[in-house]
Backbone bond lengths (Angstrom), bond angles and torsions (degrees), N, CA, C in turn:
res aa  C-N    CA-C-N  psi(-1)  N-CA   C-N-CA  omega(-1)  CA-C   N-CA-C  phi
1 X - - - 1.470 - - 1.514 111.05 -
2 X 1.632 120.01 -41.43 1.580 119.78 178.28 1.598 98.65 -57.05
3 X 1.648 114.19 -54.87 1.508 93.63 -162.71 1.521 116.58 -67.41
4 X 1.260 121.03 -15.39 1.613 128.15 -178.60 1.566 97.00 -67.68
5 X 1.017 111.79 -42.03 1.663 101.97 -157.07 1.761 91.53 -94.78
6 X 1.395 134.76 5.08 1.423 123.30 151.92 1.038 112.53 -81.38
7 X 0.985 109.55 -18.58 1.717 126.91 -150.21 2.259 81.47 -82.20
8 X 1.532 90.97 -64.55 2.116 72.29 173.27 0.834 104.34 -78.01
9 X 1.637 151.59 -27.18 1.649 114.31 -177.87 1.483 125.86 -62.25
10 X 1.792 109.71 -20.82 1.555 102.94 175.53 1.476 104.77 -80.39
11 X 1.398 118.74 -42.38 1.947 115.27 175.69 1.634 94.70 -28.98
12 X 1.657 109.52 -73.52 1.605 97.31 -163.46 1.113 133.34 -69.85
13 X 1.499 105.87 -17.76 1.997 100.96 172.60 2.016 94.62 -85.06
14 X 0.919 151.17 -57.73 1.299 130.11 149.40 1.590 139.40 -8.76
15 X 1.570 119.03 -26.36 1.602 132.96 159.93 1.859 110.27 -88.35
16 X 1.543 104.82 -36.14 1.228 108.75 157.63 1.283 137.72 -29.42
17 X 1.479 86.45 -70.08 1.596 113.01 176.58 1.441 113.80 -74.20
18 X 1.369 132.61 -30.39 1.465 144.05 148.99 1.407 110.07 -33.44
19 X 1.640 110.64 -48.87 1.678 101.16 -152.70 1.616 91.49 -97.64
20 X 1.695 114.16 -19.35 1.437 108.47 177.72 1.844 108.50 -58.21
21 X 1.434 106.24 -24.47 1.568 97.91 -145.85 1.584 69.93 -85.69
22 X 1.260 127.10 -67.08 1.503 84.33 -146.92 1.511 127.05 -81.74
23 X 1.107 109.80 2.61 1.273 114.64 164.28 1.643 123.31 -52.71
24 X 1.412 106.28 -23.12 1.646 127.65 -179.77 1.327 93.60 -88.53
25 X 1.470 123.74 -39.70 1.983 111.69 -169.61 1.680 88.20 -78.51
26 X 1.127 173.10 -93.14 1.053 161.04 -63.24 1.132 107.07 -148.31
27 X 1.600 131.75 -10.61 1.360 110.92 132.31 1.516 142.32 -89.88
28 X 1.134 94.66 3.71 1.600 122.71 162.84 1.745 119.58 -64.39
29 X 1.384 117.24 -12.00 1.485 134.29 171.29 1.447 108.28 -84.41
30 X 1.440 112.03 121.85 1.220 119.57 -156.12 1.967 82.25 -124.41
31 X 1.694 92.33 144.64 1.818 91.16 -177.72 1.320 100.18 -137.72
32 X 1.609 112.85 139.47 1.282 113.80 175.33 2.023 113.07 -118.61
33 X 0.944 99.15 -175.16 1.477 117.18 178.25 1.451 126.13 -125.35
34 X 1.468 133.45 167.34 1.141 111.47 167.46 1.864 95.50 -119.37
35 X 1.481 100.86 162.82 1.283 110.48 -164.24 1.433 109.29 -105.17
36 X 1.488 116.66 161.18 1.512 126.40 179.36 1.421 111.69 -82.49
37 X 1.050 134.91 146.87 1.639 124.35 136.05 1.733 114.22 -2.04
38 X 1.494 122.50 99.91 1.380 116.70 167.98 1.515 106.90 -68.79
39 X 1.263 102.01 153.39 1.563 136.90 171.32 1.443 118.56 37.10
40 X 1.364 139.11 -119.82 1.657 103.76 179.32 1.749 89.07 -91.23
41 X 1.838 94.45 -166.83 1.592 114.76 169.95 1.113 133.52 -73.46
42 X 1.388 118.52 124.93 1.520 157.82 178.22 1.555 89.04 -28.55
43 X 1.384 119.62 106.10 1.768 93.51 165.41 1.565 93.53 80.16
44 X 1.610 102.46 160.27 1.599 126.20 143.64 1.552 133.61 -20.13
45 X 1.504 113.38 115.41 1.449 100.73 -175.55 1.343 107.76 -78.12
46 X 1.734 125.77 145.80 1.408 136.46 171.77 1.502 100.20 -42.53
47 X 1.534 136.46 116.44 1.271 124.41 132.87 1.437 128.29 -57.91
48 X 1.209 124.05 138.61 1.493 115.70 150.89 1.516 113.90 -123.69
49 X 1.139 117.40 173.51 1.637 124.63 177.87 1.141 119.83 -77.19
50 X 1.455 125.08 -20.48 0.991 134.19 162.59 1.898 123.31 -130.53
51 X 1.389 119.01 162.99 1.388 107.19 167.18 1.493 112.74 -72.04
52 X 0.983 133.24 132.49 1.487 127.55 176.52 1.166 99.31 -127.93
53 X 1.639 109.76 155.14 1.516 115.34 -175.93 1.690 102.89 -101.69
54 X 1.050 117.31 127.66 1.355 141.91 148.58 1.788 137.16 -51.90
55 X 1.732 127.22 89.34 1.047 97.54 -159.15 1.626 95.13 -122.69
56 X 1.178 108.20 148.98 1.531 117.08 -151.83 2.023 94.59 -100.42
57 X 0.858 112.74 105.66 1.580 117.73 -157.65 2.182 92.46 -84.48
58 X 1.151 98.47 -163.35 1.288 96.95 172.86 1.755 130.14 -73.91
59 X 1.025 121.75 160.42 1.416 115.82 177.24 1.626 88.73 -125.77
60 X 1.304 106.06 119.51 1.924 127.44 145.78 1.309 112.08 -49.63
61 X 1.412 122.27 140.96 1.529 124.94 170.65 1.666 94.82 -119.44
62 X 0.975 139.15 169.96 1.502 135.99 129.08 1.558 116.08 -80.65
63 X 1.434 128.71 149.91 1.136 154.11 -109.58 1.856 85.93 -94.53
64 X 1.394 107.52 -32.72 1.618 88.48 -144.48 2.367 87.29 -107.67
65 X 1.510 112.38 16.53 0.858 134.60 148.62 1.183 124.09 -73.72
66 X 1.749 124.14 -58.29 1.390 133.23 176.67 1.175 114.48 -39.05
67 X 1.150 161.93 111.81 0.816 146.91 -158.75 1.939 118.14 163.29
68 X 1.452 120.53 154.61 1.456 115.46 -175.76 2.134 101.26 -83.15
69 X 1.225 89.81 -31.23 1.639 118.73 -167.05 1.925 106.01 -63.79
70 X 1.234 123.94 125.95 1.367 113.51 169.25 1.406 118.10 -71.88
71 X 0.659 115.13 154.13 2.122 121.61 -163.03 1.520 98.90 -95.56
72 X 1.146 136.06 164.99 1.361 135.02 142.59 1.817 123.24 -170.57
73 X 1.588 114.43 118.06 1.053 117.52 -157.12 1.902 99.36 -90.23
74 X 1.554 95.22 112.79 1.541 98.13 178.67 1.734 124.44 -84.74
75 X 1.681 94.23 -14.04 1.610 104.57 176.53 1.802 91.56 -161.21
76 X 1.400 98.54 157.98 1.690 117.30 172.58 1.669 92.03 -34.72
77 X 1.362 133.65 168.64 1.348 150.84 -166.73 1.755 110.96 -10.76
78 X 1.120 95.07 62.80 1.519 116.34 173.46 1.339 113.96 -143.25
79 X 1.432 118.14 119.13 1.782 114.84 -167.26 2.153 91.85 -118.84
80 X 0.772 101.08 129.40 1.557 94.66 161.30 1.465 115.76 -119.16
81 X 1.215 120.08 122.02 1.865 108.31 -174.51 1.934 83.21 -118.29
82 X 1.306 95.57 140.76 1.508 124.68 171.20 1.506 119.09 -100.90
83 X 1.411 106.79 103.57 0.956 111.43 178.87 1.955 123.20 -57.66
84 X 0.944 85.67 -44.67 2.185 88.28 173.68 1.557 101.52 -83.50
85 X 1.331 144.73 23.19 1.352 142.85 131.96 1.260 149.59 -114.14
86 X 1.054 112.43 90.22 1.308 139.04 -137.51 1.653 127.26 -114.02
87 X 1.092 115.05 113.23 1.670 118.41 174.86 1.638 116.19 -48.42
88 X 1.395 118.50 142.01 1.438 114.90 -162.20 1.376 106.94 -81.84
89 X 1.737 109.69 -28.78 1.515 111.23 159.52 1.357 102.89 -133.62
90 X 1.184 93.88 -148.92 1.659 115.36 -179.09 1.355 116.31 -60.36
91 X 1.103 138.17 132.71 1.465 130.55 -172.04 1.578 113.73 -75.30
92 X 1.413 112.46 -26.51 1.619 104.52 -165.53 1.745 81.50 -88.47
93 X 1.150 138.17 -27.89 1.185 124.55 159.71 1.505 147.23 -43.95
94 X 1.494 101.66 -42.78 1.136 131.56 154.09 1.751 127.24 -54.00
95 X 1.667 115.34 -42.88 1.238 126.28 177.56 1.691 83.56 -66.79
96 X 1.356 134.08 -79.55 1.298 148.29 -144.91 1.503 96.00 -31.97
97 X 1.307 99.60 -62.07 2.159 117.59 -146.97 1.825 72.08 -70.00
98 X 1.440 139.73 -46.28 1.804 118.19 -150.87 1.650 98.86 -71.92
99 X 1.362 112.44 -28.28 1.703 113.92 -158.18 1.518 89.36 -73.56
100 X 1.550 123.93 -44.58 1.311 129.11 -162.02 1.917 100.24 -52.96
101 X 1.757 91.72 -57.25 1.223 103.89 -159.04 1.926 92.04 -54.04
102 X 1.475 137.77 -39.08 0.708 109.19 -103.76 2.077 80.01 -114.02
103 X 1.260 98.78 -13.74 1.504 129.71 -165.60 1.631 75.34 -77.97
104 X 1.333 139.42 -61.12 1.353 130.72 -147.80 1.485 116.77 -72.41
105 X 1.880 105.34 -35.50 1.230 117.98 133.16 1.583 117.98 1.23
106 X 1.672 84.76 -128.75 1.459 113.26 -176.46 1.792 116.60 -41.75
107 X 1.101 92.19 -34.33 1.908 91.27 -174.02 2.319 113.75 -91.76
108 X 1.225 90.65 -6.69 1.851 89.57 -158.67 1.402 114.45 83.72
109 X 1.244 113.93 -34.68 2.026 105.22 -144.48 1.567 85.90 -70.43
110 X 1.673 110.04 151.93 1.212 130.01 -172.24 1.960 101.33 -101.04
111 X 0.953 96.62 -28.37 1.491 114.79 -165.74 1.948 110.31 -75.67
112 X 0.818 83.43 51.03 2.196 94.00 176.92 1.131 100.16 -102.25
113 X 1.314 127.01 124.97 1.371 125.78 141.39 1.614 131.47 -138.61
114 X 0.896 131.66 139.57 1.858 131.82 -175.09 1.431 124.42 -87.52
115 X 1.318 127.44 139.67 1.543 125.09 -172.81 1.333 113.83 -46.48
116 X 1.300 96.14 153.32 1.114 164.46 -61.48 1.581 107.49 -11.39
117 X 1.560 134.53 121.24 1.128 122.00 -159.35 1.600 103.29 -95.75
118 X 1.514 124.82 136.98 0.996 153.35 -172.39 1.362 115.89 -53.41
119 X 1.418 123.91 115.50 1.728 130.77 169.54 2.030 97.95 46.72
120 X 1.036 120.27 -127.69 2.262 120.44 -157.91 1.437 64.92 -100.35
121 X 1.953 167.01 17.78 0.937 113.95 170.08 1.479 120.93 -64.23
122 X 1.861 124.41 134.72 1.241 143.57 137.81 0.782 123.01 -54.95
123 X 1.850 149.91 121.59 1.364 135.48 145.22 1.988 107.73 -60.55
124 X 1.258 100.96 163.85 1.395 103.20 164.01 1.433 99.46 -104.57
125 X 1.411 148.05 -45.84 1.408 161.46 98.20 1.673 144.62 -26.94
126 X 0.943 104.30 101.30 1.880 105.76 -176.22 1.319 106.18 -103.30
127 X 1.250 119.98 120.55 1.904 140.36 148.78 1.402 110.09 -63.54
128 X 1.419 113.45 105.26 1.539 105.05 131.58 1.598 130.61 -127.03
129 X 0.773 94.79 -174.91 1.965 78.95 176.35 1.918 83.40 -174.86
130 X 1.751 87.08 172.35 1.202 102.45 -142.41 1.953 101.51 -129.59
131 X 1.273 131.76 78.66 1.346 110.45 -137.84 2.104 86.04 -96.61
132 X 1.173 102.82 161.05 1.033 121.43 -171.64 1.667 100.38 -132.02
133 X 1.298 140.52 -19.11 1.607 135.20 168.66 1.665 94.31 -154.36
134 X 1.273 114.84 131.52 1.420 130.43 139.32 1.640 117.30 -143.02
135 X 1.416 114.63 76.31 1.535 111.36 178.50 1.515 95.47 -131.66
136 X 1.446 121.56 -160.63 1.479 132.96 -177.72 1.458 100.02 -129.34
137 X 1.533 88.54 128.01 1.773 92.29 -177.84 1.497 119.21 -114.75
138 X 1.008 136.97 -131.62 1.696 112.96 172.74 1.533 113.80 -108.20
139 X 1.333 91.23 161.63 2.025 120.18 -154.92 1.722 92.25 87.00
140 X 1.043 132.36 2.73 1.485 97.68 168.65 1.494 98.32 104.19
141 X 1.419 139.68 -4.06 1.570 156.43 -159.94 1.419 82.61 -88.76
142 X 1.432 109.81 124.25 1.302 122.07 140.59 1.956 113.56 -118.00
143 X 1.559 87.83 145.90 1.936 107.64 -166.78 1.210 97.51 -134.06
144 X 1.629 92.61 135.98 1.300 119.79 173.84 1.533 106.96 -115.84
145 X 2.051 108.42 106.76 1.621 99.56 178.32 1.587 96.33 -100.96
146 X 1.288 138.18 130.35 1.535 137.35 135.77 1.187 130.27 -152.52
147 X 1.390 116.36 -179.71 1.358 113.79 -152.41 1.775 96.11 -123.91
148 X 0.896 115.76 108.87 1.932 131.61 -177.75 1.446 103.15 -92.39
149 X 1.200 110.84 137.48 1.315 141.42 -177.40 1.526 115.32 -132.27
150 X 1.735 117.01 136.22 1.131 127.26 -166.29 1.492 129.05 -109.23
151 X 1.234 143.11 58.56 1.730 96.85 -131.74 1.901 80.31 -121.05
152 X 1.122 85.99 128.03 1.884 97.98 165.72 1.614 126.85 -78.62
153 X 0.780 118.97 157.86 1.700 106.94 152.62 0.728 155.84 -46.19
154 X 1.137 87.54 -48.86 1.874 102.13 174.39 1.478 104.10 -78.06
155 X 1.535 95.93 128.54 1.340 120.41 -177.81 1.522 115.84 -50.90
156 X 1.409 110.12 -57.75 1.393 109.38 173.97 1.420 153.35 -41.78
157 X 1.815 86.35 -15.13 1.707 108.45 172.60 1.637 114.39 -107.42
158 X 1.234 101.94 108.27 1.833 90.55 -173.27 1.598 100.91 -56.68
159 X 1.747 112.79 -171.63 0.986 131.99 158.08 1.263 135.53 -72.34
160 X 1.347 115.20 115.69 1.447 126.12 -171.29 1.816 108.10 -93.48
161 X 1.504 74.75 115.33 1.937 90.71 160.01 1.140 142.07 -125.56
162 X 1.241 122.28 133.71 1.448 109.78 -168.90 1.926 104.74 -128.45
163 X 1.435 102.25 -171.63 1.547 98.64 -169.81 1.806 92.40 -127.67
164 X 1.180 106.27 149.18 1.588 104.79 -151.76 1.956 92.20 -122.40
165 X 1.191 133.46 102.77 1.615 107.53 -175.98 1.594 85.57 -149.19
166 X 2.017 109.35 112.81 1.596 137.40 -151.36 1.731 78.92 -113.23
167 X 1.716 113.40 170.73 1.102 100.81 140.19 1.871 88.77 -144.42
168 X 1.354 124.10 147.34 1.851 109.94 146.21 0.945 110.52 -150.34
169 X 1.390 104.17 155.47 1.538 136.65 -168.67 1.434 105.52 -67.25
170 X 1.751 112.90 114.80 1.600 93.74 168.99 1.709 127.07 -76.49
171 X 1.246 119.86 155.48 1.326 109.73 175.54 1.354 121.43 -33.64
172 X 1.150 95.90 -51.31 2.120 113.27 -171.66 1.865 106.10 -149.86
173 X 1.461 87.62 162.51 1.347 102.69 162.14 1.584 129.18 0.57
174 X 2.001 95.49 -80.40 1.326 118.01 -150.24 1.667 102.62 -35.97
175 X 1.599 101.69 173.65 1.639 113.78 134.22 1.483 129.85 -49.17
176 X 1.525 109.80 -41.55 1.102 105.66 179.73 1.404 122.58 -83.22
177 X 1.007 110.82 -40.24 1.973 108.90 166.17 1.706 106.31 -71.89
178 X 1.037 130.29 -2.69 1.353 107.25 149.78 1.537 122.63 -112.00
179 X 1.261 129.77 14.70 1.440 123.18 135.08 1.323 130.22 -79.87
180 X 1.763 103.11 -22.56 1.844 83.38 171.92 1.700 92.91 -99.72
181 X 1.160 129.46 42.23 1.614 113.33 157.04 1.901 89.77 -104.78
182 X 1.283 125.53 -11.61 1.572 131.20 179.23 1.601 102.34 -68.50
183 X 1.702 98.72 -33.72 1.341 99.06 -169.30 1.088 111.53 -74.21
184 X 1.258 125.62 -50.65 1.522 139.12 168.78 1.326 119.34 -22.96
185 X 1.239 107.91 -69.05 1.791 123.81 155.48 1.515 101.54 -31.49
186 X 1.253 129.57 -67.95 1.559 109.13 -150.16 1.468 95.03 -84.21
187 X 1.175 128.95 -0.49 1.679 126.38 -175.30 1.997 83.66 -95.32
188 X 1.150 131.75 -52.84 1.733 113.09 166.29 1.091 111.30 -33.89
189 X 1.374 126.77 -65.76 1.781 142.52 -178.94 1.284 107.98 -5.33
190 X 1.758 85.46 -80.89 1.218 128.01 -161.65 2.158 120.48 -59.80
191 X 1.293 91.31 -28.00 1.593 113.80 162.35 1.247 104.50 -76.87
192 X 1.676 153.12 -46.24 1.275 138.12 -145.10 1.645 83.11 -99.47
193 X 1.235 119.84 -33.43 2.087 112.69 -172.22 1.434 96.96 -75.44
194 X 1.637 116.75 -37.89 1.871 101.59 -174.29 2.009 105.98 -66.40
195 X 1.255 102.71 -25.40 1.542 82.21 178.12 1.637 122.93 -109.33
196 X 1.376 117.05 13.18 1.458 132.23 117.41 1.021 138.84 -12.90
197 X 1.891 96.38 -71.19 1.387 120.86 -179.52 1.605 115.30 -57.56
198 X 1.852 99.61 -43.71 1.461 91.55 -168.64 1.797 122.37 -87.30
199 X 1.211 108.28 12.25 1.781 127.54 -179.42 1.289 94.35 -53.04
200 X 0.759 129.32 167.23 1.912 140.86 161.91 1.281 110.03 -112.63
C-alpha cells in the first residue's frame, strides 16, 4: 500500500511539473509587429487633383518567410527561424495594414483598402508587389528584395513595375531592433509608391 500510494504521489508531482514546464515554454514566446510611419508625414504630403482610392492588392511572401516564426539569415544559405520569436500575425498581413497605415500618412487619401475589397469600394490604383527577401542577415543588415506593381484604371496607362532592393542597419542585435529597421524599409517603400502615386 506505501509503495502504491508513492507510486501516485510521484504520477502527480510529475503532471505538476509537466503542466509547470510548459506553461514556462509558452510564455517564453515573445511577439512583435511591424510599425507605421510615427506621428504626422515625413516631408510634404502627396497632393493629388483628385481623392482617389487606393487598393492594396496582395503581397507574395516566399515559402520559408510564410510563416508564424521570425526568419533570420546568419550566413549566405543558412535560414534560422526561432521558434519563441514570433510575428503577432501573419506577415503578408502585417506588410498590408503598415503600407495602408503608411500611404494614408504621407499621401492624405482616406480611401485605402486591401482584398477582398470592401462594400462598391473601387480603387482608381491597385499595389501589389511580390517580395522575394525581407529578413536580417549578418552585421545586423536587414533587406528588403521586391518587385511592386502599379496598375491604375485608366486604361491608357499600362502597368508600372519596378524592382525594389533597400538595405538598413539595425540599431542592435535584438528582435526588436531588427523589426523596426523592417519598419524603416517599408516607411522607404511607402515614400517611393506615394510619389508614384502622385505623377500624372
Amino acid at each position: 500500500m506505501k509503495i502504491r500510494a508513492g507510486l501516485y504521489v510521484l504520477s502527480a508531482l510529475l503532471l505538476v511539473w509537466m503542466a509547470t514546464g510548459c506553461t514556462t515554454s509558452s510564455s517564453a514566446v515573445t511577439f512583435y509587429g511591424l510599425e507605421a510611419v510615427a506621428g504626422g508625414p515625413s516631408g510634404s504630403i502627396t497632393l493629388f487633383q483628385h481623392d482617389p482610392a487606393i487598393g492594396i492588392g496582395r503581397v507574395t511572401l516566399p515559402a520559408y518567410l510564410d510563416r508564424p516564426q521570425i526568419v533570420i539569415r546568419p550566413q549566405p544559405n543558412q535560414l534560422r527561424v526561432d521558434e519563441y520569436h514570433r510575428w503577432a500575425g501573419a506577415l503578408e498581413d502585417e506588410v498590408q495594414r503598415v503600407l495602408i497605415e503608411n500611404l494614408m500618412t504621407l499621401t492624405g487619401v482616406q480611401r485605402i483598402a486591401r482584398l477582398p475589397w470592401p462594400g462598391d469600394f473601387q480603387p482608381d490604383v491597385t499595389l501589389r508587389m511580390d517580395i522575394y527577401r525581407f529578413e536580417a542577415g549578418s552585421g545586423n543588415t536587414v533587406r528588403l528584395l521586391a518587385a511592386v506593381t502599379l496598375v491604375r484604371r485608366d486604361d491608357r496607362q499600362p502597368p508600372e513595375t519596378w524592382t525594389v532592393h533597400l538595405e538598413e542597419a539595425a540599431a542592435g542585435g535584438t528582435y526588436a531592433d531588427l523589426t523596426a529597421a523592417q519598419s524603416r524599409l517599408l516607411a522607404a517603400l511607402s515614400r517611393d509608391i506615394a510619389e508614384r502615386l502622385s505623377r500624372p
